[in-house]
C-alpha positions as CSV (number, residue, x, y, z in Angstrom):
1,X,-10.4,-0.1,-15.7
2,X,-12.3,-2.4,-13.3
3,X,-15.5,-1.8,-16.1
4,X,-16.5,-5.9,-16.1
5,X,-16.5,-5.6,-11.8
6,X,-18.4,-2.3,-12.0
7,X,-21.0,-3.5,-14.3
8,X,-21.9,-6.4,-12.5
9,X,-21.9,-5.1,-8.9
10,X,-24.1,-2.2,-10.3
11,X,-27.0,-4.9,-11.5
12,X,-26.4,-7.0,-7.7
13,X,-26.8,-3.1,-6.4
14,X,-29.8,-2.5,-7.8
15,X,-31.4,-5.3,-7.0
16,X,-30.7,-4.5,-3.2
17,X,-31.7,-1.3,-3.3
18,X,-35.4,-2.5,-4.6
19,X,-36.2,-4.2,-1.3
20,X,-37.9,-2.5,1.3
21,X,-37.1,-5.6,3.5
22,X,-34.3,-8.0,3.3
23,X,-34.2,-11.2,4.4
24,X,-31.2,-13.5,5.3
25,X,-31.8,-15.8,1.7
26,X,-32.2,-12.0,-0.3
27,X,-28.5,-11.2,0.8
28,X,-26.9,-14.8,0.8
29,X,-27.9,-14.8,-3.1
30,X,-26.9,-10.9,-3.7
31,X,-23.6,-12.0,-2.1
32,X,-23.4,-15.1,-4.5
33,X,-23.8,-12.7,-7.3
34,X,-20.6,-10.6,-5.5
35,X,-18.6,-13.3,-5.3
36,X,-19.0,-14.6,-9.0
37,X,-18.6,-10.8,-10.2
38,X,-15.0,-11.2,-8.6
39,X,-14.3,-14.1,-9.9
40,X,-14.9,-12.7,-13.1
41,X,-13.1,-10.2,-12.5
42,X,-9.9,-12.5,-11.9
43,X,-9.8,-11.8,-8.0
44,X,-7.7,-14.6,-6.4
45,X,-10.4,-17.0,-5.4
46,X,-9.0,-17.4,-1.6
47,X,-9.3,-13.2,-1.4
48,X,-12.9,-13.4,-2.8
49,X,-13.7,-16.3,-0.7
50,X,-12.5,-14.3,2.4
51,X,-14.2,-10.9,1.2
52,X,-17.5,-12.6,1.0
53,X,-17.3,-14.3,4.3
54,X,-16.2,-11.1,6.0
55,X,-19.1,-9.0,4.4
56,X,-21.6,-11.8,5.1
57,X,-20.9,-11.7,8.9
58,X,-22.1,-7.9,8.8
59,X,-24.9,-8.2,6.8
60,X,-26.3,-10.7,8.6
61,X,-27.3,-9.0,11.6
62,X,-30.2,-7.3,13.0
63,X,-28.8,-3.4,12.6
64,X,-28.6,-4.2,8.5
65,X,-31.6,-6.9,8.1
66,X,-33.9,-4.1,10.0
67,X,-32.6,-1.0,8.8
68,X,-35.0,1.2,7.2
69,X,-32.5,1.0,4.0
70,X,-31.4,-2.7,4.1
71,X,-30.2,-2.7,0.6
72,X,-28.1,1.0,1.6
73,X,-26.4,-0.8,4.7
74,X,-25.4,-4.1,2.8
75,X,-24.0,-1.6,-0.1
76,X,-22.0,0.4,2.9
77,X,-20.6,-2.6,4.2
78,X,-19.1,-4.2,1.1
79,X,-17.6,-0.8,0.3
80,X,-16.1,-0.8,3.8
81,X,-14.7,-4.6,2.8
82,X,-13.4,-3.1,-0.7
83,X,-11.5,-0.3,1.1
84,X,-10.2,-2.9,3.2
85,X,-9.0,-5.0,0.8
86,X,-7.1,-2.3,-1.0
87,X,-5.0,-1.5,2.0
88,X,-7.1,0.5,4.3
89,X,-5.3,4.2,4.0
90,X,-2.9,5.8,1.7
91,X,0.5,4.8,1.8
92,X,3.6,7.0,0.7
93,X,6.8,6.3,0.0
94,X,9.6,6.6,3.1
95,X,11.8,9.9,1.8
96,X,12.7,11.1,5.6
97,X,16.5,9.7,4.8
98,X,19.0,12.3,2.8
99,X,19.3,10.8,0.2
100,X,16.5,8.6,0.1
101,X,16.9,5.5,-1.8
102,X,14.5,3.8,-3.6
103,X,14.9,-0.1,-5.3
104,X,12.6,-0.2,-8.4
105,X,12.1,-3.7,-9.4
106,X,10.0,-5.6,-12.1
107,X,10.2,-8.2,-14.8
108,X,10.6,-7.5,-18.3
109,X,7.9,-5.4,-20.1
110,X,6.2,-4.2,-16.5
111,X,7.3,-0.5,-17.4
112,X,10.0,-0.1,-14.8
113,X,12.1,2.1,-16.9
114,X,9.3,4.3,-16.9
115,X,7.8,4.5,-13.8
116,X,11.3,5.4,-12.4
117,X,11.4,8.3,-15.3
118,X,7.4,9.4,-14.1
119,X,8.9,9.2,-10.4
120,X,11.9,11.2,-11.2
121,X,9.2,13.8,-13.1
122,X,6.5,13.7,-10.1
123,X,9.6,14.7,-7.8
124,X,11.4,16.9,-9.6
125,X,8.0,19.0,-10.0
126,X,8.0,18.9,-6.3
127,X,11.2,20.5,-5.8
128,X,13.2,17.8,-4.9
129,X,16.5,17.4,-6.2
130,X,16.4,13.6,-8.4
131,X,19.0,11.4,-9.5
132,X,18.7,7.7,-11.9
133,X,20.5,5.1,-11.7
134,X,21.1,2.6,-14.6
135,X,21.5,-0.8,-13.0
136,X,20.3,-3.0,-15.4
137,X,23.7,-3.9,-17.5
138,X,22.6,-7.0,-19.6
139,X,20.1,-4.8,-21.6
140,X,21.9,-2.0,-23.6
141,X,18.7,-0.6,-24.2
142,X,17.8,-0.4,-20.8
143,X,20.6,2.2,-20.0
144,X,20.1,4.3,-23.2
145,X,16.1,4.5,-22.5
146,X,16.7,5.6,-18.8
147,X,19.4,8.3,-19.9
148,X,16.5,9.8,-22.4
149,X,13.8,10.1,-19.8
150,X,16.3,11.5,-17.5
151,X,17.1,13.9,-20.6
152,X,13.4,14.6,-21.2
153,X,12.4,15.5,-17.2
154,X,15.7,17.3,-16.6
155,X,17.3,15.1,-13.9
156,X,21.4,13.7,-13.7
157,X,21.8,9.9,-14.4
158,X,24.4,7.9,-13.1
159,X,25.0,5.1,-15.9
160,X,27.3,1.7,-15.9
161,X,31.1,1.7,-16.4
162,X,32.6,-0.9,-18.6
163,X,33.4,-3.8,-16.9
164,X,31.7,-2.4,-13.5
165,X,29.1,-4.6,-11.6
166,X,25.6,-3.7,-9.6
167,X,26.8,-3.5,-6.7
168,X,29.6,-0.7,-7.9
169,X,27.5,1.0,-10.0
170,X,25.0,1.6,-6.6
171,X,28.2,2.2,-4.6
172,X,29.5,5.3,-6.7
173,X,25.9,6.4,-7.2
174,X,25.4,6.6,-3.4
175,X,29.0,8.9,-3.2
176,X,27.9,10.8,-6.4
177,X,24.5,11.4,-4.7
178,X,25.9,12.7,-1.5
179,X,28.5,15.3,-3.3
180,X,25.5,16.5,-5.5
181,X,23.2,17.2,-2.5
182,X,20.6,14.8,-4.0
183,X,17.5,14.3,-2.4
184,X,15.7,11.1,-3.5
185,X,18.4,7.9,-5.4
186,X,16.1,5.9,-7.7
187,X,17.6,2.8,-8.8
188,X,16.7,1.1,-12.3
189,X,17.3,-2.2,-11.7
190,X,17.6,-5.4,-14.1
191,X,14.5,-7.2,-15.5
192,X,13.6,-10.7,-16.6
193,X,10.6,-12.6,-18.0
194,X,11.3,-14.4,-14.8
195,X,12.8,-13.9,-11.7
196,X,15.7,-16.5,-11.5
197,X,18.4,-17.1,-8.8
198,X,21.2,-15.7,-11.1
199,X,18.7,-11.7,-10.6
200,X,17.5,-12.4,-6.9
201,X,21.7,-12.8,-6.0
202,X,22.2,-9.6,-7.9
203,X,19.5,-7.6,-6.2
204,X,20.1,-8.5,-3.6
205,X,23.7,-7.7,-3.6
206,X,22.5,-4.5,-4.4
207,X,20.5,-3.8,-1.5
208,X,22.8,-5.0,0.4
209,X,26.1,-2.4,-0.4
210,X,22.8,0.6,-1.2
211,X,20.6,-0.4,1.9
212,X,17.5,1.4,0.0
213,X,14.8,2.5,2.3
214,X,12.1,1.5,-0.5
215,X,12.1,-1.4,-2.6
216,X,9.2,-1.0,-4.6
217,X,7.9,-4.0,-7.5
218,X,6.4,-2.4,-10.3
219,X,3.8,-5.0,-11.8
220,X,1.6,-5.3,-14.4
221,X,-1.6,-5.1,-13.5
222,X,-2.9,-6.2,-16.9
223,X,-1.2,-9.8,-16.2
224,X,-4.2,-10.6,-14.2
225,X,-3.4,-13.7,-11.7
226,X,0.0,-14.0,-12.5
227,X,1.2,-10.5,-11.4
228,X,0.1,-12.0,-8.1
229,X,2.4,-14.8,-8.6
230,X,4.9,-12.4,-9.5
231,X,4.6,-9.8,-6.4
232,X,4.6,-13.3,-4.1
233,X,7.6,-14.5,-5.6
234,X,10.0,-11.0,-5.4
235,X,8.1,-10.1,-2.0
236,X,9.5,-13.5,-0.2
237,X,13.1,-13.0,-2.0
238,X,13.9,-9.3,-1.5
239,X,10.9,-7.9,1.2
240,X,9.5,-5.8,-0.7
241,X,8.3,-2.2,1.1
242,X,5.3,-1.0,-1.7
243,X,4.1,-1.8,-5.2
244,X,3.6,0.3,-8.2
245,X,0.8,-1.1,-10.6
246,X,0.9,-0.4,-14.3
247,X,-1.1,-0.4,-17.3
248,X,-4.4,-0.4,-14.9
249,X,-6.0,1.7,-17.5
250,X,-5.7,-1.4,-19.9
251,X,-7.5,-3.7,-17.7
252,X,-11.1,-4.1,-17.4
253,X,-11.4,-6.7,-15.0
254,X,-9.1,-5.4,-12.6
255,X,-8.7,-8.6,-9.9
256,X,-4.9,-7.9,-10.0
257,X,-5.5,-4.5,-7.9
258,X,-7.8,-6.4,-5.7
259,X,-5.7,-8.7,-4.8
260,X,-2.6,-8.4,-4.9
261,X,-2.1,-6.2,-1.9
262,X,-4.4,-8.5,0.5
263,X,-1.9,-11.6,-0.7
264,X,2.2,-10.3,-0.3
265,X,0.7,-7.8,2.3
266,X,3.0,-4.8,0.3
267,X,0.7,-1.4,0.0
268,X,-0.5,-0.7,-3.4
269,X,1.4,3.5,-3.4
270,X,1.0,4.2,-7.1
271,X,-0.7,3.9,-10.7
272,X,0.3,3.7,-14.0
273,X,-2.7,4.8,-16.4
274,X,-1.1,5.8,-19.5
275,X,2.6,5.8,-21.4
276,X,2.9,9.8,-20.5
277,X,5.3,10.7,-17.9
278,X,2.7,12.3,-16.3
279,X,0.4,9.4,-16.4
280,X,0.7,8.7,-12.9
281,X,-1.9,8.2,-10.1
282,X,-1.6,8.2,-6.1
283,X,-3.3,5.5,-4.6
284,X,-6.1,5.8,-2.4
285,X,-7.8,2.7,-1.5
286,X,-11.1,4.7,-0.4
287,X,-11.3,6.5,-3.7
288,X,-10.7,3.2,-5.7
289,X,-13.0,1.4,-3.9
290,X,-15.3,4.1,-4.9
291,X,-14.2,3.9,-8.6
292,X,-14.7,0.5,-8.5
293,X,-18.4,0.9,-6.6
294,X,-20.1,3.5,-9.4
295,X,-19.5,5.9,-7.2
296,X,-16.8,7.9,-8.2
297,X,-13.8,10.7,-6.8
298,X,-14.8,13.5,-7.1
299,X,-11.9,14.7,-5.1
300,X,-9.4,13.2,-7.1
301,X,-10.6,14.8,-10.2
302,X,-10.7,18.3,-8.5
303,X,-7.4,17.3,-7.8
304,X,-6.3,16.2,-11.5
305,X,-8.1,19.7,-12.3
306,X,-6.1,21.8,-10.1
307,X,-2.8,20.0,-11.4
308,X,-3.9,20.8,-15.0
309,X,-5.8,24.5,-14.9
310,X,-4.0,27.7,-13.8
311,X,-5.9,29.1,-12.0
312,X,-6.5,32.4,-14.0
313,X,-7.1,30.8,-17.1
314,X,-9.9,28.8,-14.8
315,X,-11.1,32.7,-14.1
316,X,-10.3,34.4,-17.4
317,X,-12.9,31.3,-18.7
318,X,-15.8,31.8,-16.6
319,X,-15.9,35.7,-17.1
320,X,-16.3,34.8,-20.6
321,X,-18.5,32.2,-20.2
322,X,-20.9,34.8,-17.7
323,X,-20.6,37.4,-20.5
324,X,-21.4,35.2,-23.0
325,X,-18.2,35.8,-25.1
326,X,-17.8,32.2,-25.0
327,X,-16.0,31.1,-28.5
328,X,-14.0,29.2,-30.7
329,X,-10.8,29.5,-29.3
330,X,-12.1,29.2,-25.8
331,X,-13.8,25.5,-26.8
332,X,-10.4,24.6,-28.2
333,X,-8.4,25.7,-25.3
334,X,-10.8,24.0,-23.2
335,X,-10.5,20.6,-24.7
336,X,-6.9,21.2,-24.9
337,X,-6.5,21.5,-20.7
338,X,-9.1,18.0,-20.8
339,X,-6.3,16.1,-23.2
340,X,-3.7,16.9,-20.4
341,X,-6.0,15.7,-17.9
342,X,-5.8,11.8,-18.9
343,X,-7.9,10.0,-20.8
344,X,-11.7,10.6,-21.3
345,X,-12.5,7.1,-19.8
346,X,-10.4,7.9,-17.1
347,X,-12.2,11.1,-16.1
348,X,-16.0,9.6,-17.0
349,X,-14.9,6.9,-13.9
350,X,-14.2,9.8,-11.5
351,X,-17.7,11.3,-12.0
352,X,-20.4,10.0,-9.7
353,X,-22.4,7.2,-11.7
354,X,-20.1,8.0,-14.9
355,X,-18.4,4.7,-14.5
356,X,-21.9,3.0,-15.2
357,X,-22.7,4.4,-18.6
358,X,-22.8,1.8,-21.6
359,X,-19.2,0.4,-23.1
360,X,-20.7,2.0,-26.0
361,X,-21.6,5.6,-25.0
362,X,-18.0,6.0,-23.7
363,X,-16.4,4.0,-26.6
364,X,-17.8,6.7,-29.0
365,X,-17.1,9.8,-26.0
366,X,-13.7,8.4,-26.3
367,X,-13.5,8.2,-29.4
368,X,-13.9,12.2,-30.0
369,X,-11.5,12.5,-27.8
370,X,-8.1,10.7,-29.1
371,X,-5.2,12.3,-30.2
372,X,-5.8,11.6,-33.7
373,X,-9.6,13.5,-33.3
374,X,-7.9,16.2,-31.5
375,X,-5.7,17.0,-34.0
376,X,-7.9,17.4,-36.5
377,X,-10.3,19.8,-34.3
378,X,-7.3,21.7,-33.7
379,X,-6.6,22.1,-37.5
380,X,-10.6,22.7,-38.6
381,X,-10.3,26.0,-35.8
382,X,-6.8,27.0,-36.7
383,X,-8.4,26.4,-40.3
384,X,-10.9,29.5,-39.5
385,X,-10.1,33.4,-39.8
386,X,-10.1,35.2,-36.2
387,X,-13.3,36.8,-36.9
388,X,-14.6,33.5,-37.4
389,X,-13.6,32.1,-34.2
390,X,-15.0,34.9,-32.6
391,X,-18.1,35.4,-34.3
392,X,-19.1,31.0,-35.1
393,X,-22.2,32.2,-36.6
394,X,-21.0,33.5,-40.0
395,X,-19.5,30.6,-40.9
396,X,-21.7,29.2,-43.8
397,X,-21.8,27.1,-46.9
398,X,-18.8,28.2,-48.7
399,X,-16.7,29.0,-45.6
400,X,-17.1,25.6,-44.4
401,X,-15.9,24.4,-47.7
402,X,-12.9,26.9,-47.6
403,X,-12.1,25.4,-44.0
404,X,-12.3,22.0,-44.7
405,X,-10.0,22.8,-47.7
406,X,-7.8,24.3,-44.9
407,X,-7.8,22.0,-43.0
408,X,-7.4,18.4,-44.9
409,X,-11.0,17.4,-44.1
410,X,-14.7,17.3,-44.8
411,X,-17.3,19.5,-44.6
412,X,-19.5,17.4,-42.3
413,X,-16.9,17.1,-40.0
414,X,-16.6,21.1,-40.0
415,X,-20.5,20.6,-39.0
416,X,-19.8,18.2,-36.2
417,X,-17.4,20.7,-34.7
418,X,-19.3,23.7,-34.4
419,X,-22.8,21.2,-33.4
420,X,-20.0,20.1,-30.4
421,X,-19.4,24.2,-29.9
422,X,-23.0,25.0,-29.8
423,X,-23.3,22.5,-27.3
424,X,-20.7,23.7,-25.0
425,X,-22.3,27.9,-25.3
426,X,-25.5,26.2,-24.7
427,X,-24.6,24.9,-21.2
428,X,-22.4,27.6,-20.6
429,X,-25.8,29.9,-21.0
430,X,-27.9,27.2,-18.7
431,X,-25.0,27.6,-15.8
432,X,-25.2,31.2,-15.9
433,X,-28.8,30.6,-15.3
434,X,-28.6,28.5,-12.6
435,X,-26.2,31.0,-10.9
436,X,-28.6,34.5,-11.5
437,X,-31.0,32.1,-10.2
438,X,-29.4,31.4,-6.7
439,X,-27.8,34.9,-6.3
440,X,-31.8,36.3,-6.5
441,X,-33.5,37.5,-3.3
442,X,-35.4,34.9,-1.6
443,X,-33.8,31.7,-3.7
């Protein structure tokens, strides 16, 4: 995500930071670079325009042009603009009513069905009590998809009636919600390729007899300029209250996110980065901006970490790792907790500067890390005796040839494993270094 807009502000950023002295031409042409990087990046061209302008009126003044770090201010200030443009602060959604209702709208293919499953899965894990609602009654499939998600997180579902409109369908999923002591009401409404007068009338009957207290677009982010077309379009009919975006992880360029929150004026509350139900990010427009800037969120990762790591597996690890009984079915349980984590690329973004490593250095990190790769690591180990796995070092010739036998694969690949294993003991040794190092007297 945003990797074509990272790239290019990173070469414009180090070129700033190279002068000891800016002058007003030096930042006019670094800006020019800016604003063709988000063009590039298929940022609306009035947003970009506007982003420039605003960023050249701060840059432009003696406290940045006489700075002892010129380049360092001009950098601060067009993160300050990015933040901006992304919304400012964090925005929730409103669940102060009992129950609280919440609209989700979208066109055909944006992943509606299953952002309202994620939600109901994200809430559920909360302790909220979660209900669905099928509303969308032209497309069979529709209804039978929703009742499986709501199958697979463990929530009721209210589906259509024969011959029973929106309208009633929302009605007796309001009085159903209300007997059932439901907390949060999330509606699955009907899609199009298009929104068309005949799906505005219906939604907005909807709201009407519901009166939801979030109506919430769920857009494709990998649609580029159009999804900004799109949010415009449902935002004037049916006053929208947030946006969801999905798919973000399948967009490099990234200008939907960028702009579409500074054109309808609707907060930007979640992400979509994957087809898991727990694929699903809150948004913070300082941590994106940072994303987007090479610089990382850190926090957000310690965040995904905690969500995925117990923490006494977190401390049963280390206290092998310091006693140096580091093995085999440590490195396998680690790489298992990463998997749940998201995707590699994902993570590589949140570290500070990770963002900026070549397409190809992360093309073939990711690679080792899909679910097809994974599998087979998991079978090469499961492959191995116990004393193997504890003991990595007996494993020669012919028991790498009985393992690959084992395991439906080659003998080189055996190799790459346990070269990836050494790896991982070896900076498992170096941080237990570091650590006796700052514990000693006088450090």
């Amino acid at each position: 995500m945003f990797d074509t807009l990272s790239e290019s502000l990173q070469k414009v950023f180090k070129n700033l930071r190279g002068y000891g002295k800016l002058t007003e031409g030096n930042v006019k042409d670094a800006l020019r670079e800016v604003r063709l990087a988000l063009l590039e990046a298929d940022v609306n061209y009035q947003v970009a325009k506007d982003f420039i302008n605003r960023v050249r009126e701060k840059c432009l003044g003696e406290e940045v042009l006489n700075s002892i770090t010129p380049g360092q201010q001009v950098i601060k200030r067009v993160q300050d603009e990015m933040v901006h443009l992304l919304g400012d602060t964090r925005r929730s959604f409103d669940l102060s009513a009992h129950p609280a209702k919440i609209l989700m709208l979208g066109l055909h293919g944006a992943g509606k069905t299953t952002t309202s499953g994620k939600l109901a899965l994200k809430w559920k894990n909360e302790g909220k009590n979660v209900m669905l609602v099928a509303c969308d009654i032209r497309r069979p499939a529709a209804v039978e998809q929703l009742r499986v998600l709501a199958a697979q997180v463990g929530v009721p579902i209210i589906t259509p009636n024969p011959g029973e409109t929106v309208p009633q369908i929302g009605k007796r999923a309001s009085a159903e919600a209300l007997k059932q002591d439901v907390q949060i009401l999330l509606f699955d409404t009907g899609g199009r390729f298009q929104l068309d007068e005949e799906l505005v009338q219906e939604l907005k009957d909807l709201r009407r007899e519901v009166n939801p207290h979030n109506v919430v677009l769920v857009l494709d982010a990998a649609m580029g300029q159009q999804s900004v077309e799109v949010a415009s379009t449902f935002h004037q009919a049916l006053n929208l209250t947030g946006l969801i975006l999905t798919k973000l992880d399948g967009d490099a360029r990234g200008g939907a996110a960028l702009s579409v929150q500074s054109v309808t004026g609707c907060p930007i509350l979640l992400t979509g980065t994957g087809e898991k139900l727990e694929d699903l990010e809150e948004f913070y427009p300082e941590r994106m901006a940072s994303r987007i800037l090479g610089m990382g969120d850190v926090i957000g990762l310690v965040e995904k970490a905690q969500q995925t790591f117990a923490i006494e597996d977190m401390q049963r690890m280390e206290e092998r790792m310091q006693k140096n009984n580091f093995d085999l079915d440590d490195f396998l349980e680690q790489l298992r907790q990463l998997k749940k984590m998201g995707s590699l690329e994902n993570i590589l973004e949140m570290l500070p500067l990770g963002g900026q490593m070549p397409a190809k250095v992360k093309d073939g990190l990711a690679a080792g890390f899909t679910e097809k790769e994974m599998k087979k690591t998991e079978a090469i180990i499961l492959s191995m005796t116990p004393r193997e796995r504890r003991r990595p070092e007996l494993i020669a010739a012919a028991r790498k040839k009985r393992i690959a036998r084992g395991s439906g694969t080659q003998v080189q690949e055996v190799n790459e494993l346990l070269r990836n294993f050494t790896r991982a003991r070896k900076m498992s040794k170096m941080f237990k270094k570091m650590q006796k190092g700052l514990r000693r007297p006088g450090k």
